[in-house]
N, C-alpha and C positions, 0 to 999 in steps of 0.2 A: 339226761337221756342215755339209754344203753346203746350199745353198737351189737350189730348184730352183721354177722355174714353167711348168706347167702350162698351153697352151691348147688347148681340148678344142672338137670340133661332136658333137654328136647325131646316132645313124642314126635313120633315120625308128621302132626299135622302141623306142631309148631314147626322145625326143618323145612318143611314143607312152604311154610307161611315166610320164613328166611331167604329163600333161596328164589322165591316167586315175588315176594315182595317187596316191597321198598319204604315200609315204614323205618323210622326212626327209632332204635329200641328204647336206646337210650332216655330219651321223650318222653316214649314209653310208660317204663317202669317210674321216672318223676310223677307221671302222671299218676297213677297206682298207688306208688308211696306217699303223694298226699293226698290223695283220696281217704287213706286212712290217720291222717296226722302224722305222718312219720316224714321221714327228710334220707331222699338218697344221695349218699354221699358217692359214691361211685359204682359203674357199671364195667363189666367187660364180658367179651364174648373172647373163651378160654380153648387151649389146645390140651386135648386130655381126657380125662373120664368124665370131668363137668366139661359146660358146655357153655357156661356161664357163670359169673359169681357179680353177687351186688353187695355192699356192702351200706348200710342202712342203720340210720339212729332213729327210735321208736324209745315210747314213755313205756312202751311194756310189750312183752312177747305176744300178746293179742291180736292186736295189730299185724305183727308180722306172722303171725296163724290167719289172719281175716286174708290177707293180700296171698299167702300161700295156698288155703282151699276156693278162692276164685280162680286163681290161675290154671290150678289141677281141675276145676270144674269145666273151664273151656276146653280142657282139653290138648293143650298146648306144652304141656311140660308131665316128664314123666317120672323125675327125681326131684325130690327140695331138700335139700338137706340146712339146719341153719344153727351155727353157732353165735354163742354169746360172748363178746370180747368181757373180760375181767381184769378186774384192778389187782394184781401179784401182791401189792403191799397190803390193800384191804383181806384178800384171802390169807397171806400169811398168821397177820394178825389174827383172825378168826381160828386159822389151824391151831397156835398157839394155845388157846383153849378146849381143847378136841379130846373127848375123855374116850380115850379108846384101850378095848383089853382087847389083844388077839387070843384064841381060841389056843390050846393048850393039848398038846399028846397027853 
């Protein structure tokens, strides 16, 4: 499985739903990420430009697109931003064969 991470901001109706409610986010988003076969490895609610980040192991970025336009559909979140954690040794190897010409004055 790929790891994937998660940085997420708040619309003003999710904040809203934080700060009035009392759900579990945590919970939450377990619940979410296996809804669509994936497995959350951690949650936090963050100080900064996010406002969240989860960090999530999925068989394919599908998934974590499926879980990302439900979210943005309720309404509740107004940035996702999500990277793909990578293997350095696997990439290097693969640069290794990388037939590149740069472009010439």
């Amino acid at each position: 499985m790929a790891l994937y991470i998660i940085l997420g901001t708040y619309s003003n109706k999710g904040s809203e739903g934080l700060v009035e409610g009392s759900s579990d986010r945590r919970k939450a988003m377990e619940t979410l990420t296996s809804s669509v076969g994936a497995k959350l490895i951690n949650y936090h609610i963050t100080r900064g430009i996010y406002d969240f980040t989860m960090q999530t192991e999925a068989e394919s970025f599908d998934q974590i697109a499926a879980m990302n336009l439900k979210a943005k559909a309720a309404g509740t979140v107004s940035k996702l931003d999500v990277l793909e954690s990578l293997d350095i040794d696997e990439v290097r190897k693969i640069a290794k064969n990388v037939n590149f010409q740069p472009p010439r004055a």
